[in-house]
C-alpha positions as a Markdown table, in Angstrom:
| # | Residue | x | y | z |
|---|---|---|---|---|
| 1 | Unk | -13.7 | -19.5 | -27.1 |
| 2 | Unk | -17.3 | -17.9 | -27.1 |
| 3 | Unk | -20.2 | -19.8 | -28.5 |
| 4 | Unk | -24.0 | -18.0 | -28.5 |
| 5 | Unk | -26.5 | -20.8 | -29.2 |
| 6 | Unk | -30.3 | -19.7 | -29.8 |
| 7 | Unk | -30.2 | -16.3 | -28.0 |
| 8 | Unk | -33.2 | -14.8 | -27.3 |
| 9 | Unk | -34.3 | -11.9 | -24.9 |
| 10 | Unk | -38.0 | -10.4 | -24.6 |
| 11 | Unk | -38.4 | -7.7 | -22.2 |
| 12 | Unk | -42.0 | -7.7 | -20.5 |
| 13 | Unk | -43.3 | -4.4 | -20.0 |
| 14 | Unk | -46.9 | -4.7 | -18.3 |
| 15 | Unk | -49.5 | -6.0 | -20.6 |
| 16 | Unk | -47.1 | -5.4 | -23.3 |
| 17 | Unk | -43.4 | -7.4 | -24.7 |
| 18 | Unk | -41.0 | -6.3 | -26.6 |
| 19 | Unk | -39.0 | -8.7 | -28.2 |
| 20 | Unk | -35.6 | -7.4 | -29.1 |
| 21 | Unk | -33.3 | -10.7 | -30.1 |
| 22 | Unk | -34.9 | -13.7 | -31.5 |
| 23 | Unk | -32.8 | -15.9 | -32.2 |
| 24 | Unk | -28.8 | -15.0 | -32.2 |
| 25 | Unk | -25.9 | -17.9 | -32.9 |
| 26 | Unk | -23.0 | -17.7 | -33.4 |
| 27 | Unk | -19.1 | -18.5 | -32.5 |
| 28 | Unk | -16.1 | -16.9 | -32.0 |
| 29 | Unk | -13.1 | -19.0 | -32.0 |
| 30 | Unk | -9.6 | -17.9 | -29.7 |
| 31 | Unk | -7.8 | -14.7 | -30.7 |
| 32 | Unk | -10.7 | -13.6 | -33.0 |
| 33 | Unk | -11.3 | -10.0 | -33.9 |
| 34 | Unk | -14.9 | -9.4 | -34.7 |
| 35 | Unk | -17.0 | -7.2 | -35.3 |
| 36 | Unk | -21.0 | -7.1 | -35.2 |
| 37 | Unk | -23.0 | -4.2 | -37.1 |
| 38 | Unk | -26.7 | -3.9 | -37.6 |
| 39 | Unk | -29.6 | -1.4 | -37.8 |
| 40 | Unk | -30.2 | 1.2 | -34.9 |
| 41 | Unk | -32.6 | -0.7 | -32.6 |
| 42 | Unk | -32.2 | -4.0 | -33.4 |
| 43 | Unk | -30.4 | -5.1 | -30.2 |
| 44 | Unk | -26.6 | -5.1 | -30.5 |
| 45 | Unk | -26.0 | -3.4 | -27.2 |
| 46 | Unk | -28.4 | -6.1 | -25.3 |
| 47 | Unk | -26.5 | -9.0 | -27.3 |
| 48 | Unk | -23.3 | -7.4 | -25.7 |
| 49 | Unk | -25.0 | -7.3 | -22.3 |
| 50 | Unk | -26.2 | -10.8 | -22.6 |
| 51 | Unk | -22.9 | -12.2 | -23.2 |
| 52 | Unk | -21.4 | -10.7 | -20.6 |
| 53 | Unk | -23.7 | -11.8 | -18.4 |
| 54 | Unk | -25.2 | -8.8 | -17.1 |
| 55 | Unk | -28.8 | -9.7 | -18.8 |
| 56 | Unk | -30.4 | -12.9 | -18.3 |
| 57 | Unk | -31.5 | -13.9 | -21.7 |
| 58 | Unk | -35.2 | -15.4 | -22.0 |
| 59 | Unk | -33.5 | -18.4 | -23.9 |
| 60 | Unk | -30.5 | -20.0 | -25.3 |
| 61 | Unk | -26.7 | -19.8 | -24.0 |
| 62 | Unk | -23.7 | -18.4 | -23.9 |
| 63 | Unk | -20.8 | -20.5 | -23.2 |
| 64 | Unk | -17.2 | -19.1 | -22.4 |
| 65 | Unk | -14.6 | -22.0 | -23.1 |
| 66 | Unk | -17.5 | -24.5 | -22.2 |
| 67 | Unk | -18.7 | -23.0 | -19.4 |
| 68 | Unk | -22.6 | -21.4 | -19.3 |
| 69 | Unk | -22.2 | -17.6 | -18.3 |
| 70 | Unk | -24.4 | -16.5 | -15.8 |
| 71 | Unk | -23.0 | -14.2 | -14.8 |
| 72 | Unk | -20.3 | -12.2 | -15.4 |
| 73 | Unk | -17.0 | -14.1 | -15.8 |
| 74 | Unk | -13.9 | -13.8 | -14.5 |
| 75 | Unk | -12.2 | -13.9 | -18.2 |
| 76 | Unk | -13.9 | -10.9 | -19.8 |
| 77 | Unk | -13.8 | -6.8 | -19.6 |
| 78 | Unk | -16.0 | -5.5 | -21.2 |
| 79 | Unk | -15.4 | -1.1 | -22.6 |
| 80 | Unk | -18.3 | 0.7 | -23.0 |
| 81 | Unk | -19.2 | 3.7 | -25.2 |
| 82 | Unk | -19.7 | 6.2 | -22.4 |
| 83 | Unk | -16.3 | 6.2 | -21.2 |
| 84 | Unk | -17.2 | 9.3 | -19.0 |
| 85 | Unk | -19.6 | 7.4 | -16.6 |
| 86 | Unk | -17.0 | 4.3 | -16.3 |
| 87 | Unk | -14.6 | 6.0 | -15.4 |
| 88 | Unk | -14.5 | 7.6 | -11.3 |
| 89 | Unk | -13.6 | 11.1 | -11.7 |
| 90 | Unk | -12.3 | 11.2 | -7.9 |
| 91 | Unk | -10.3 | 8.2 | -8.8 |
| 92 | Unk | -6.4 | 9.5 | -10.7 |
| 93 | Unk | -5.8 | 7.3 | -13.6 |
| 94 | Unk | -3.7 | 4.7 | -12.5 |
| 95 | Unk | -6.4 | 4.0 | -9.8 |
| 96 | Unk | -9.1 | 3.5 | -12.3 |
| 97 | Unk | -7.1 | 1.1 | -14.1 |
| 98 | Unk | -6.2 | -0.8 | -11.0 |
| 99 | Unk | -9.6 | -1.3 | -9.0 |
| 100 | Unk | -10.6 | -4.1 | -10.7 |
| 101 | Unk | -7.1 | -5.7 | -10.3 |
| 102 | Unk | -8.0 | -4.9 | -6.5 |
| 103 | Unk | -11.7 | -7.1 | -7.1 |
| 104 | Unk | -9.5 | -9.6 | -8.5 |
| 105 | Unk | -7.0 | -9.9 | -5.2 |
| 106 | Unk | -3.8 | -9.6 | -6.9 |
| 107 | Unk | -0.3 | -8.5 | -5.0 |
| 108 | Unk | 0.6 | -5.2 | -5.1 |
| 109 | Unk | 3.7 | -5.6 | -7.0 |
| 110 | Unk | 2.0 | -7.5 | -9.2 |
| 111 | Unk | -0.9 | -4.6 | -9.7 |
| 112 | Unk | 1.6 | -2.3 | -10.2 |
| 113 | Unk | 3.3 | -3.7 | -13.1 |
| 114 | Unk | -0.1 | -4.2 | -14.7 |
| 115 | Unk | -1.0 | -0.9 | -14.5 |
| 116 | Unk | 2.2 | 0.9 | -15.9 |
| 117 | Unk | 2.1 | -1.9 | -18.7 |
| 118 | Unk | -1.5 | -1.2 | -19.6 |
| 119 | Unk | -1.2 | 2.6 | -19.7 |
| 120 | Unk | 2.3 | 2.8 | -22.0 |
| 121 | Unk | 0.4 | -0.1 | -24.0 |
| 122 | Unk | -2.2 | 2.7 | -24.9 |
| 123 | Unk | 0.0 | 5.9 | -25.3 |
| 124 | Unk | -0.6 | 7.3 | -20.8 |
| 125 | Unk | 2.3 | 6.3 | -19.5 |
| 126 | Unk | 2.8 | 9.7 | -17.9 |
| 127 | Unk | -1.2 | 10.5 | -16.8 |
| 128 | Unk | -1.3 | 7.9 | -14.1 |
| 129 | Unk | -1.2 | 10.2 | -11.5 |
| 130 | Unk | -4.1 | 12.7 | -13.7 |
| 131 | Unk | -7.6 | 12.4 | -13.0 |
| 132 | Unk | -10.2 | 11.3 | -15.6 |
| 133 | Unk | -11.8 | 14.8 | -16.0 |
| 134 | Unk | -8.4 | 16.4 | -16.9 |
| 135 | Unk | -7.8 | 14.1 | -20.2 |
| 136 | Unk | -9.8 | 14.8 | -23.6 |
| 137 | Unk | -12.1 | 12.4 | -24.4 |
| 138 | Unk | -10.1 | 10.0 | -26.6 |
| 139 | Unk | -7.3 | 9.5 | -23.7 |
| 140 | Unk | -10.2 | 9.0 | -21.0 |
| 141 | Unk | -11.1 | 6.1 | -23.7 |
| 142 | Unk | -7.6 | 4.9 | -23.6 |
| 143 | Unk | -7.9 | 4.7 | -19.9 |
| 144 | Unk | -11.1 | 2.9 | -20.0 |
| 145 | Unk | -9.4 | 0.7 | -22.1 |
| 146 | Unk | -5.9 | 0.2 | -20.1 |
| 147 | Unk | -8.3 | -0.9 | -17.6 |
| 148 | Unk | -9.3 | -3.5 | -19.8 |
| 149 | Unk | -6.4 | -4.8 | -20.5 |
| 150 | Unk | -4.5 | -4.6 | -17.4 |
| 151 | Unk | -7.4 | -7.1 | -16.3 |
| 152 | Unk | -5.6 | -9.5 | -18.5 |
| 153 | Unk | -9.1 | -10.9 | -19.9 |
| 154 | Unk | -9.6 | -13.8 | -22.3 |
| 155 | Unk | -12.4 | -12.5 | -23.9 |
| 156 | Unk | -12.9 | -8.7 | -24.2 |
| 157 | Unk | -16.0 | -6.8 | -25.6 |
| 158 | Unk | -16.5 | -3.5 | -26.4 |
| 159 | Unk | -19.8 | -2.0 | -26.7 |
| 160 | Unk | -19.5 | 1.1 | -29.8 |
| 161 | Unk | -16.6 | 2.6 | -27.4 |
| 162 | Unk | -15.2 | 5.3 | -30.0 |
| 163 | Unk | -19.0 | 6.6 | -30.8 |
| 164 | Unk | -18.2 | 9.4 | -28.6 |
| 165 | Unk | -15.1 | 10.9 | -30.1 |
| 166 | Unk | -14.1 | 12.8 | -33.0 |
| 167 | Unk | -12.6 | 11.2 | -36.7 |
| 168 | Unk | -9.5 | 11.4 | -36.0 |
| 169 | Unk | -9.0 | 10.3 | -32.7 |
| 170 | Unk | -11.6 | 7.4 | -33.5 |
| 171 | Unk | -8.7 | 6.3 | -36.1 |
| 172 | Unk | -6.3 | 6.5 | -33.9 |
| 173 | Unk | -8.2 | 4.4 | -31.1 |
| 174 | Unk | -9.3 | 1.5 | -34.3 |
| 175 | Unk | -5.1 | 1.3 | -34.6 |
| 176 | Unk | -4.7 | 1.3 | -31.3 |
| 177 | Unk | -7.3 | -1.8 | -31.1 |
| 178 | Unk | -5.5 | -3.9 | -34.1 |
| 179 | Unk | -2.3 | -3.0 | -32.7 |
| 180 | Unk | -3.3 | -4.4 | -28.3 |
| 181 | Unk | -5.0 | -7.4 | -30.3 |
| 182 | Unk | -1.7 | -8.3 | -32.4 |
| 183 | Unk | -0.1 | -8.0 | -29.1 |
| 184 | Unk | -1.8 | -9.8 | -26.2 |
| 185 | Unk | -3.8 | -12.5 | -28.4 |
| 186 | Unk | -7.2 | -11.5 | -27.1 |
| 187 | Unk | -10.6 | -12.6 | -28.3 |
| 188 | Unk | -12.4 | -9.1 | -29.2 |
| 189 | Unk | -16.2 | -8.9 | -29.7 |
| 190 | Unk | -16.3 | -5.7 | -31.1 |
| 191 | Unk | -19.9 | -3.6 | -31.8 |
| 192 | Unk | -20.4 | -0.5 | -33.9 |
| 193 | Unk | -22.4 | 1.1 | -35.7 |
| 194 | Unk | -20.1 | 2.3 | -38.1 |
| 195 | Unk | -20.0 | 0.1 | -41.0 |
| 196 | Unk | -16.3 | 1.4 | -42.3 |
| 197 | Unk | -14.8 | 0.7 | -39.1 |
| 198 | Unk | -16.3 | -2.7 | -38.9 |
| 199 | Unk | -14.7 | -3.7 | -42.0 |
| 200 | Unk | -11.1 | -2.4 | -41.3 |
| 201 | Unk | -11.3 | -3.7 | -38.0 |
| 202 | Unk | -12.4 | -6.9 | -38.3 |
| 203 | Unk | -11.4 | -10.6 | -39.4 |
| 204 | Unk | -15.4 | -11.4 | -39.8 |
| 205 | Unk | -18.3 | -9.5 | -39.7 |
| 206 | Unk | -21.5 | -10.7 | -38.2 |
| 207 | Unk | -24.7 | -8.6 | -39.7 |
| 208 | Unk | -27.9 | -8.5 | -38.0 |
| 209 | Unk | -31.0 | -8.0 | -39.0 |
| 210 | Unk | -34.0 | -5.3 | -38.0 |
| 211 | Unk | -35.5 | -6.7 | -34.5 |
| 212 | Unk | -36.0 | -8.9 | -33.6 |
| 213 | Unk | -33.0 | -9.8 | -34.3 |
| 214 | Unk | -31.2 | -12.6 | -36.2 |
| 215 | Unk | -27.9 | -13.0 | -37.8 |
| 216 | Unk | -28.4 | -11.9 | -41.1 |
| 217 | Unk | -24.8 | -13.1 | -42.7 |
| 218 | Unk | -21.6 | -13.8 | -41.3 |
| 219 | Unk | -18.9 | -12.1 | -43.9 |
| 220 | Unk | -15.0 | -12.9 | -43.8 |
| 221 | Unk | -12.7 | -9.9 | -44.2 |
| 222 | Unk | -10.4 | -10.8 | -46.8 |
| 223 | Unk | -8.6 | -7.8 | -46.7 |
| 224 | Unk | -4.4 | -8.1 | -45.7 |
| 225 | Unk | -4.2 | -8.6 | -41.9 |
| 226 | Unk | -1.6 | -5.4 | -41.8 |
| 227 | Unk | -4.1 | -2.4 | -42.4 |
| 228 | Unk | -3.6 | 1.0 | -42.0 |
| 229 | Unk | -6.1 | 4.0 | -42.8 |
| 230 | Unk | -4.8 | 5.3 | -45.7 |
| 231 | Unk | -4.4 | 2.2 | -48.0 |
| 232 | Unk | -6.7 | -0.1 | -46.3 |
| 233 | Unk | -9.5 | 2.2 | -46.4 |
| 234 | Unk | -8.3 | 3.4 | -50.3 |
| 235 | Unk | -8.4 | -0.5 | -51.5 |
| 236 | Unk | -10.7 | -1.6 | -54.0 |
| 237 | Unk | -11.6 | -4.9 | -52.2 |
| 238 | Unk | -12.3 | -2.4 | -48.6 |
| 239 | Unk | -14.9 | -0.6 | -50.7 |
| 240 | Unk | -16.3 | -3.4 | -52.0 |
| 241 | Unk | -16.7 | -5.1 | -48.7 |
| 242 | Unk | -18.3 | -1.8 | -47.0 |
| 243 | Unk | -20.7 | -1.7 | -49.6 |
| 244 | Unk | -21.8 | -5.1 | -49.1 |
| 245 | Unk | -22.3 | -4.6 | -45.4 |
| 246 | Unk | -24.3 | -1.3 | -46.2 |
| 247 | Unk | -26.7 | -3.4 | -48.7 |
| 248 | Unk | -27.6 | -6.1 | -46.3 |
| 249 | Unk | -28.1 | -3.3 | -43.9 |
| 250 | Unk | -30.3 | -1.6 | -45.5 |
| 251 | Unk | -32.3 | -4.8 | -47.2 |
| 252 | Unk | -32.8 | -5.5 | -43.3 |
| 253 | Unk | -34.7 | -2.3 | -42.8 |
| 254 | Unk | -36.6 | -2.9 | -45.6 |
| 255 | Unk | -37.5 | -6.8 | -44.6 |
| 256 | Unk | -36.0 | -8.0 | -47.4 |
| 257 | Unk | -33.8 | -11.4 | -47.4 |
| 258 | Unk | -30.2 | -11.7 | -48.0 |
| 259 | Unk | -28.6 | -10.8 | -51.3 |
| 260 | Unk | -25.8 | -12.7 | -52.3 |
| 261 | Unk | -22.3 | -13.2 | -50.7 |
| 262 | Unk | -19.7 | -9.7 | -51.2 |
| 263 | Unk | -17.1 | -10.7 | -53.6 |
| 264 | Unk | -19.0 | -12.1 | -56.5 |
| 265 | Unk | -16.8 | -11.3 | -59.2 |
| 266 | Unk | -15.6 | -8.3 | -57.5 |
| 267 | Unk | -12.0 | -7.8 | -57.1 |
């Protein structure tokens, strides 16, 4: 479904460059969930840009079902962490949700029944008619989400979007996640920074290193595809995982190469 080959992005800035990604590939294949952690700094949100097309990388591709982006495509949303500035705050909640349906020249009717079936998919069937700045932050998420979903996208990314919001509603929203994957078969591209949620989140986990940036290890999840936050995150095999992802993470600060595969003789 979405294949990175040889990404690389240097941003010039005068006399001096900065190279933040190096050399990124990878593949996702139709109806994965996964999710891509690294250090602060080393370039996740400008991967996530890149494949949506709204950077030109300096190198390399990124190929939606074949096809080079260049721009961005017609079969991805993408939800980003600040959910306050995507979001129009003179805009109610069911016309957030439906202005892109509007870009994409759908019927009315057809609109319509988008929009009602995004927001009961994400707990706001009765705040269409609220605006933005009259939800708490976790449902403005939701919204920023709907949107997402009513767009009925092949490929959908999400740039750190529950960063901004407390513990428990960021559990709720992880759930919430699993639960729209299970039930629309979407490909989900999913970044944080949090290395717990990563791991309960995802069916892979793609590692970076310290910029510029590489893939430092791609890990399978080989936890039960049914989580939930008690027992999933209580397993013995979860914490063995997160503590993996943690030691390559913190080896890549330190510049030092990849220990060995999570799982050796751990059970």
């Amino acid at each position: 479904m979405l294949d990175v080959r040889g990404l690389k992005k240097v941003y010039n800035g005068g006399a001096r460059q900065v190279e933040a990604i190096r050399d990124l590939t990878f593949t996702l294949s139709a109806g994965e969930l996964v999710c891509l952690v690294g250090p602060s700094g080393c370039g996740k949100t400008t991967l996530l840009k890149c494949v949506a097309g709204l950077l030109t990388p300096t190198s390399g591709e990124v190929l939606l079902q074949g096809r080079p982006v260049t721009g961005p495509p017609p079969g991805m949303a993408v939800v980003f962490q600040e959910y306050g500035r995507s979001l129009f705050p003179w805009l109610r909640v069911g016309e957030n949700v439906d202005l892109p349906l509007r870009q994409k020249g759908l019927p009315k009717a057809r609109r319509r029944e988008l929009v009602t079936e995004a927001l009961a998919a994400v707990g706001l069937a009765d705040a269409e008619s609220a605006y933005p700045w009259q939800l708490s932050g976790g449902m403005q998420q939701r919204v920023a989400i709907a949107r997402a979903v009513a767009f009925e996208p092949e490929v959908l990314l999400m740039d750190e979007p529950f960063a901004a919001v407390d513990a428990q509603t960021r559990a709720d929203l992880e759930d919430l996640v699993r639960a729209l994957w299970h039930k629309l078969g979407v490909t989900i591209l999913f970044v944080t920074h949090d290395i717990d949620e990563a791991v309960y989140l995802g069916q892979r986990v793609l590692i970076l290193s310290s910029s510029p940036t590489v893939v430092r290890e791609e890990l399978t999840v080989d936890l039960p595809d049914t989580r939930d936050q008690l027992h999933t995150r209580g397993h013995p095999r979860f914490t063995a995982l997160r503590t993996h992802v943690q030691e390559q993470i913190q080896a890549a600060k330190r510049g030092l190469p990849s220990p060995s595969a999570a799982g050796d003789g751990e059970e």
